[in-house]
BALOBA-1460 file (C-alpha; in Angstrom, 3 decimals):
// residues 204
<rec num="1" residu="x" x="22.197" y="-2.544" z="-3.480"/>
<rec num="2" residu="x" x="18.569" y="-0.632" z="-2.962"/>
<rec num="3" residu="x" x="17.011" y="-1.604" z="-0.213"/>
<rec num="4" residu="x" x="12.908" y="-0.609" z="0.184"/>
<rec num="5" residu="x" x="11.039" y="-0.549" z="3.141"/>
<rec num="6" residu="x" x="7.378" y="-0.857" z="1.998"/>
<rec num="7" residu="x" x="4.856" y="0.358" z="4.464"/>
<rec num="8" residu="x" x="1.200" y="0.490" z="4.667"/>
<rec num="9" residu="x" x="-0.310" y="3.355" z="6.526"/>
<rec num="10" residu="x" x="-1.685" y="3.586" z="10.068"/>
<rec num="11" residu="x" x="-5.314" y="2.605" z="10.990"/>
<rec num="12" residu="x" x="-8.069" y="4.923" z="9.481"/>
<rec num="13" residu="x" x="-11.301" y="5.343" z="10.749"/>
<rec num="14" residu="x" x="-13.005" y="3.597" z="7.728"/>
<rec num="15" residu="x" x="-10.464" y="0.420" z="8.560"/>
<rec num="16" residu="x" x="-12.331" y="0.073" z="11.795"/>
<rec num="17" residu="x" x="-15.988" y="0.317" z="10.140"/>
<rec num="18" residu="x" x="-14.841" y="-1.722" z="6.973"/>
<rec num="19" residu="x" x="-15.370" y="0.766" z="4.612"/>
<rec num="20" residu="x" x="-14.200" y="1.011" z="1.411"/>
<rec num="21" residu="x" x="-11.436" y="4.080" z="0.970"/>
<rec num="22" residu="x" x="-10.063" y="3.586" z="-2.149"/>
<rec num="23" residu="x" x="-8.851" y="7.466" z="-3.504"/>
<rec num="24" residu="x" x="-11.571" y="8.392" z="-0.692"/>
<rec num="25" residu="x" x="-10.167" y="9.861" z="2.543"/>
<rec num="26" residu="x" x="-10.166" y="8.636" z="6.436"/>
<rec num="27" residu="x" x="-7.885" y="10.103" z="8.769"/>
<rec num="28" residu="x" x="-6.028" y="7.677" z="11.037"/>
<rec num="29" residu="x" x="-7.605" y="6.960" z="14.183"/>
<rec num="30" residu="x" x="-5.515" y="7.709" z="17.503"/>
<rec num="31" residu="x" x="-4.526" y="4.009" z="17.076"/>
<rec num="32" residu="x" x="-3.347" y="4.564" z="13.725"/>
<rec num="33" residu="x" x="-1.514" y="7.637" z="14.659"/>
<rec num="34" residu="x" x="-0.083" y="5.647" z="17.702"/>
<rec num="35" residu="x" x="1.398" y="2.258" z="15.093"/>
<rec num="36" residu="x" x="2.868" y="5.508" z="12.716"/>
<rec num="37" residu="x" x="4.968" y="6.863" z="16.258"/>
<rec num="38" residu="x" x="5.770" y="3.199" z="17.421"/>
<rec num="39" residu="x" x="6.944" y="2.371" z="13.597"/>
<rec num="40" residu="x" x="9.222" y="5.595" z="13.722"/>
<rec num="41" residu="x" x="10.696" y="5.071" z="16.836"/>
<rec num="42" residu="x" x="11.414" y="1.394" z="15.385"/>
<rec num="43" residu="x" x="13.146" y="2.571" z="12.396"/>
<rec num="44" residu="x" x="14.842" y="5.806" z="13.830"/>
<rec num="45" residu="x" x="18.344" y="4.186" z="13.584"/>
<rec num="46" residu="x" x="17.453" y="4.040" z="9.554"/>
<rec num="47" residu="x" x="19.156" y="6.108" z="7.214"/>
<rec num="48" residu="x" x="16.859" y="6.803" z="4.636"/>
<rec num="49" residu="x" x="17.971" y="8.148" z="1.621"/>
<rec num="50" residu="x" x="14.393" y="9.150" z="-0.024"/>
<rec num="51" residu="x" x="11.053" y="9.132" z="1.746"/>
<rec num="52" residu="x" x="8.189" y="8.526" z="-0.665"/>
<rec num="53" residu="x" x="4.325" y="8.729" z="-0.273"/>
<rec num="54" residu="x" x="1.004" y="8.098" z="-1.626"/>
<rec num="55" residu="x" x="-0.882" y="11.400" z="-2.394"/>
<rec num="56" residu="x" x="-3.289" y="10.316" z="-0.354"/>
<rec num="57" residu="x" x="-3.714" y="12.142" z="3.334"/>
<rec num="58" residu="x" x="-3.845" y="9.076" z="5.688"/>
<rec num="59" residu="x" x="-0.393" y="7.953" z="3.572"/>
<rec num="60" residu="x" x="1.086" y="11.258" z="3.976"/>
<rec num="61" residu="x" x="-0.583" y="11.559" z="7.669"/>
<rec num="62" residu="x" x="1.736" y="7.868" z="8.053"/>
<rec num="63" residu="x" x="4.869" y="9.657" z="6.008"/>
<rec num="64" residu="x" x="4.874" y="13.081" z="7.888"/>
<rec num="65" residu="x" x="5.027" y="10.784" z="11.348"/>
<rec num="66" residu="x" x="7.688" y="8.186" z="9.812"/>
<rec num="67" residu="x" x="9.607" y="11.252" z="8.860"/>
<rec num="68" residu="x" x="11.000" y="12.320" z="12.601"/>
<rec num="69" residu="x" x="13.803" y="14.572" z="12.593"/>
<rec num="70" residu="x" x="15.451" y="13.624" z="9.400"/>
<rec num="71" residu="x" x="15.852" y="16.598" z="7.140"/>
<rec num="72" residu="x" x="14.468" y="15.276" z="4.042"/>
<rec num="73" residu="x" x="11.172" y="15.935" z="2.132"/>
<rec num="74" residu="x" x="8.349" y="13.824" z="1.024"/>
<rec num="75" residu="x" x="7.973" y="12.657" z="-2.549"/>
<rec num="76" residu="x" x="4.489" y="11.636" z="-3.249"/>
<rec num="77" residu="x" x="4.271" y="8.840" z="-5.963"/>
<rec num="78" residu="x" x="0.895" y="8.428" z="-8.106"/>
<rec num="79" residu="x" x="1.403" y="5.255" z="-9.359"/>
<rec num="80" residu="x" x="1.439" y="4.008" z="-5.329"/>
<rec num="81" residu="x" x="-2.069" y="5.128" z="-4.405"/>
<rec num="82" residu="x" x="-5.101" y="3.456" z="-3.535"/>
<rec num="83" residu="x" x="-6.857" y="1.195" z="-6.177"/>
<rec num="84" residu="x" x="-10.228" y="3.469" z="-7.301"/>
<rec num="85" residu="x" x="-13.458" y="1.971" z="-6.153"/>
<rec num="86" residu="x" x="-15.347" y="4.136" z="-8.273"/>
<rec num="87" residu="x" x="-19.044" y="4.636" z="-6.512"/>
<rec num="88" residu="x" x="-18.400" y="1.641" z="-3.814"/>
<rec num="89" residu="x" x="-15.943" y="4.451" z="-2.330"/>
<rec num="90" residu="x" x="-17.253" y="5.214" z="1.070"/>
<rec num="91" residu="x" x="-20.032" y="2.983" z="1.990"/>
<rec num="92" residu="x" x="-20.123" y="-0.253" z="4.017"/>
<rec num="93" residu="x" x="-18.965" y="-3.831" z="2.583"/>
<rec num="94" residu="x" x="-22.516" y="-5.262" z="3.107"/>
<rec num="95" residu="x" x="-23.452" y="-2.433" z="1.360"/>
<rec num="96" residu="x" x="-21.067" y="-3.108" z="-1.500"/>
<rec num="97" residu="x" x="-22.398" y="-6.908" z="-1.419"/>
<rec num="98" residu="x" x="-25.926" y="-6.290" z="-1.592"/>
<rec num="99" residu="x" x="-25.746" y="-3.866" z="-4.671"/>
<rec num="100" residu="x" x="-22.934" y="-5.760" z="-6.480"/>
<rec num="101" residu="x" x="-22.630" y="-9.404" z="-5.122"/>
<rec num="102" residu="x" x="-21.056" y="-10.536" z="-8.291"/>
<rec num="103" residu="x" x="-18.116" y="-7.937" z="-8.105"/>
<rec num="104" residu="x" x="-17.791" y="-8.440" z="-4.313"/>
<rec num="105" residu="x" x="-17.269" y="-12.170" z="-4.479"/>
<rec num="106" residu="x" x="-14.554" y="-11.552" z="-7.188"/>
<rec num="107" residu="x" x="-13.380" y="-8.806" z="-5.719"/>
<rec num="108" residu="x" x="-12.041" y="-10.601" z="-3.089"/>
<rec num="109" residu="x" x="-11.731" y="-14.371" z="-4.733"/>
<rec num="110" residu="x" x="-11.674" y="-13.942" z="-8.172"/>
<rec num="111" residu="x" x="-8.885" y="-11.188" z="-9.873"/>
<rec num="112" residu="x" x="-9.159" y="-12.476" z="-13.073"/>
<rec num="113" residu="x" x="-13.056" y="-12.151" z="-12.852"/>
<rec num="114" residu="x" x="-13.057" y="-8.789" z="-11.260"/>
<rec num="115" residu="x" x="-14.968" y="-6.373" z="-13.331"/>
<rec num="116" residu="x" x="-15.951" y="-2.946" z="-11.989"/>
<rec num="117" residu="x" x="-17.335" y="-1.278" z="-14.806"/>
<rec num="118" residu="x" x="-20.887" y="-0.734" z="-12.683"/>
<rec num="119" residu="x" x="-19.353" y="1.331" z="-10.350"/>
<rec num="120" residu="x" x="-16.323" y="2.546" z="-12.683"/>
<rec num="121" residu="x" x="-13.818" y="1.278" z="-10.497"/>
<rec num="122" residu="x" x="-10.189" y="0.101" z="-11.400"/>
<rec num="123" residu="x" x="-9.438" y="-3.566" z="-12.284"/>
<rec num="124" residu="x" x="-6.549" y="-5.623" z="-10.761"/>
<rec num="125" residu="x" x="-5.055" y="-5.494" z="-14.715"/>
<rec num="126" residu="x" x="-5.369" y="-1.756" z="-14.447"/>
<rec num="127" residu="x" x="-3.968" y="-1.172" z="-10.366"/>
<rec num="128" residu="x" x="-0.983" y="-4.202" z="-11.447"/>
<rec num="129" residu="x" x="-0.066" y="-1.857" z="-14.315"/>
<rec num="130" residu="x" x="0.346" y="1.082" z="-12.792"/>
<rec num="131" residu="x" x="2.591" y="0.100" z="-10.207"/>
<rec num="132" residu="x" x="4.830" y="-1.449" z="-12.306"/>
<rec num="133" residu="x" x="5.209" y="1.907" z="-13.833"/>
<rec num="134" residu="x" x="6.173" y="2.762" z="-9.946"/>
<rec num="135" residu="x" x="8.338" y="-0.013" z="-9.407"/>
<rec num="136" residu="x" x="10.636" y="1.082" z="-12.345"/>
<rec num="137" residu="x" x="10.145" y="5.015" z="-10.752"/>
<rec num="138" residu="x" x="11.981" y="4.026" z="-7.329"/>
<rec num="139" residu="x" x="14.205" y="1.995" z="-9.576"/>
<rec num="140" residu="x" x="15.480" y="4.756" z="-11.905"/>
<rec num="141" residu="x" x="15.916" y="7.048" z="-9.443"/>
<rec num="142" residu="x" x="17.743" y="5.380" z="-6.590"/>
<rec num="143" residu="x" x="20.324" y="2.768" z="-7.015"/>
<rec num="144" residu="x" x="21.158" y="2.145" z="-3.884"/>
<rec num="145" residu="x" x="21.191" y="2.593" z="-0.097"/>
<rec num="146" residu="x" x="17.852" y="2.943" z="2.410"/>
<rec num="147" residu="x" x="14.024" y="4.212" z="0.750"/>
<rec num="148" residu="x" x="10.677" y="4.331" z="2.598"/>
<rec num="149" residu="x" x="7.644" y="4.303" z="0.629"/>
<rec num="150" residu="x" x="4.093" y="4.490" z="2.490"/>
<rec num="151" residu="x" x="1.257" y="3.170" z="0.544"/>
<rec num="152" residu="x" x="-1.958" y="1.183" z="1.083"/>
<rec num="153" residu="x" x="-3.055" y="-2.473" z="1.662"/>
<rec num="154" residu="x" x="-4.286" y="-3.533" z="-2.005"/>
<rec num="155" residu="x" x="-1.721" y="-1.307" z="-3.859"/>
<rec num="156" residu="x" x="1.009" y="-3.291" z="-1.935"/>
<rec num="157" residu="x" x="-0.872" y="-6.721" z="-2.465"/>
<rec num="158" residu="x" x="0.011" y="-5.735" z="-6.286"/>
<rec num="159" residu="x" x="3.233" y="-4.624" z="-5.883"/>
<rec num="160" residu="x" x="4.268" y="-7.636" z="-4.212"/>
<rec num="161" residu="x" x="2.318" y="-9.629" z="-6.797"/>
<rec num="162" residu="x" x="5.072" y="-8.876" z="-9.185"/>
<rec num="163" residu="x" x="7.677" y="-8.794" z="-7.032"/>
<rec num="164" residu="x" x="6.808" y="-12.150" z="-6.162"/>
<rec num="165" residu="x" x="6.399" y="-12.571" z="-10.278"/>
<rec num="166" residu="x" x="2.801" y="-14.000" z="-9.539"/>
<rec num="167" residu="x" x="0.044" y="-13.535" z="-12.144"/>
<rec num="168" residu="x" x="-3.289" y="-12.296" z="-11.669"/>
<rec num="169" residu="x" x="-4.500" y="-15.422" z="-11.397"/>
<rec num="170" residu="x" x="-2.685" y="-16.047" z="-7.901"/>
<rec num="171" residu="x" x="-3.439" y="-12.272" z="-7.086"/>
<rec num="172" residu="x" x="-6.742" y="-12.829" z="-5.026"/>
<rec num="173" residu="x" x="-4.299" y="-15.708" z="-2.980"/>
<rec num="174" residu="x" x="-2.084" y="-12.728" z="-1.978"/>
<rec num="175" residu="x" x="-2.152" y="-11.653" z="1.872"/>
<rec num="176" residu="x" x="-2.850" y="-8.021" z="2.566"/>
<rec num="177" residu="x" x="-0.240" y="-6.383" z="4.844"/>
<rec num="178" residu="x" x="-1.241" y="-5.273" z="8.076"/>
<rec num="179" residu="x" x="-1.758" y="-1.492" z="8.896"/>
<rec num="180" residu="x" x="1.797" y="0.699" z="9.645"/>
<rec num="181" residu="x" x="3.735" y="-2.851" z="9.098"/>
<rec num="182" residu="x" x="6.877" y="-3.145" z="6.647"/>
<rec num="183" residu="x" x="8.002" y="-5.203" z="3.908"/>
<rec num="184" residu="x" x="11.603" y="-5.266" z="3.356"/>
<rec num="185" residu="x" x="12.407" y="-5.756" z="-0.252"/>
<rec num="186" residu="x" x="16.039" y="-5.906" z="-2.093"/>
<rec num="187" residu="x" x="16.636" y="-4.487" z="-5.463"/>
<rec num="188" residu="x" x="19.925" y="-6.148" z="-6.918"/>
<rec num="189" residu="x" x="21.390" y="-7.304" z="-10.101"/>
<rec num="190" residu="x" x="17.978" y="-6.662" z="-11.593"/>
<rec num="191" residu="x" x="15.965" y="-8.871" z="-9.333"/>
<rec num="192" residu="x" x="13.455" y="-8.180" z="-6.358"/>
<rec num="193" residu="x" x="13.640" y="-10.193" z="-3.539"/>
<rec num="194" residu="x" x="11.697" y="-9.788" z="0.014"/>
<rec num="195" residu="x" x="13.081" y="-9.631" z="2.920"/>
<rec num="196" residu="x" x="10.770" y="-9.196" z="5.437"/>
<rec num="197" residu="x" x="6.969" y="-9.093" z="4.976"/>
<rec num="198" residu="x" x="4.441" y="-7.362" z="7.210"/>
<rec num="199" residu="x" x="6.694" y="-7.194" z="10.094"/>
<rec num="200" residu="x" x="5.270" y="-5.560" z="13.181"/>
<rec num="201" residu="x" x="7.302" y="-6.096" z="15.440"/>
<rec num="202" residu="x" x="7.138" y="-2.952" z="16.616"/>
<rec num="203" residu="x" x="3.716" y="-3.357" z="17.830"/>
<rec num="204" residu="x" x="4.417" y="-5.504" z="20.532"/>
């Protein structure tokens, strides 16, 4: 049996202004950088067989921390980054709203509605694609034991969408995990099941 421990990486500066990231940068903030040493110390007693990343620093700034003294490397994994925000990338949300209240109000209640051609973003069709093409990555290449894969808030929203085997149309209904917390998902007999979702316990 595989066993996946989904995580979302530490608070980034642009988390604490509500900024939009997307394939943008923020480095964590010393809080973030604090959850990624709690969450390590947490899951130190892990064997990990494979450590996988976004390619995108405040993942890998998460991974490298996660990582401790185990003596593996760091496989980044496209298909697991950020969805693109095209041009909204980088500015405030009431920034976002003001120029594009239609896409904002879908954005975040309407998936199926979601279009964000203006600002040649990717659509929840497009980011729910690709990481199925992810999700049968970690599958062809591990079969079973311990894997830790750091990624980001709405990427995992969509990965659990289908593990969950919910449509688009439930996707805007789909909590976001919480920064440096893990979902604990089972790969067996062909089937995804969660575990654990958005623990963080190791926060307290």
């Amino acid at each position: 049996m595989l066993r996946i421990y989904f995580v979302r990486h530490g608070e980034t500066v642009w988390n604490t202004l509500k900024i939009f990231q997307g394939r943008s940068n923020s480095p964590l903030t010393e809080l973030g950088i604090e959850q990624a040493k709690k969450l390590s110390y947490y899951l130190k007693d892990i064997k990990f067989e494979k450590i996988y990343s976004s390619p995108q620093e405040r993942a890998l700034q998460t991974a490298k921390l996660l990582l401790g003294d185990r003596n593996l490397k760091i496989n980044t994994i496209d298909e697991f980054q950020e969805i693109n925000m095209g041009k909204v990338e980088g500015i405030p949300r009431e920034e976002f709203e003001k120029n594009y209240p239609i896409e904002y109000h879908n954005f975040w209640n309407n998936a199926i509605e979601y279009n964000p051609n203006a600002y040649h973003g990717e659509s929840y069709n497009e980011i729910l694609d690709r990481v199925k093409l992810g999700l049968e990555k970690l599958i062809k290449e591990n079969s079973e034991g311990n894997i830790l894969v750091v990624s980001h808030g709405v990427t995992l929203k969509a990965i659990f969408t289908l593990i969950n085997e919910r449509g688009i149309d439930e996707f805007s209904r789909q909590p976001v995990p919480e920064n440096t917390s893990t979902t604990i998902v089972e790969y067996n007999s062909n089937s995804f099941k969660i575990i654990k979702f958005s623990d963080t316990e190791h926060l307290k």
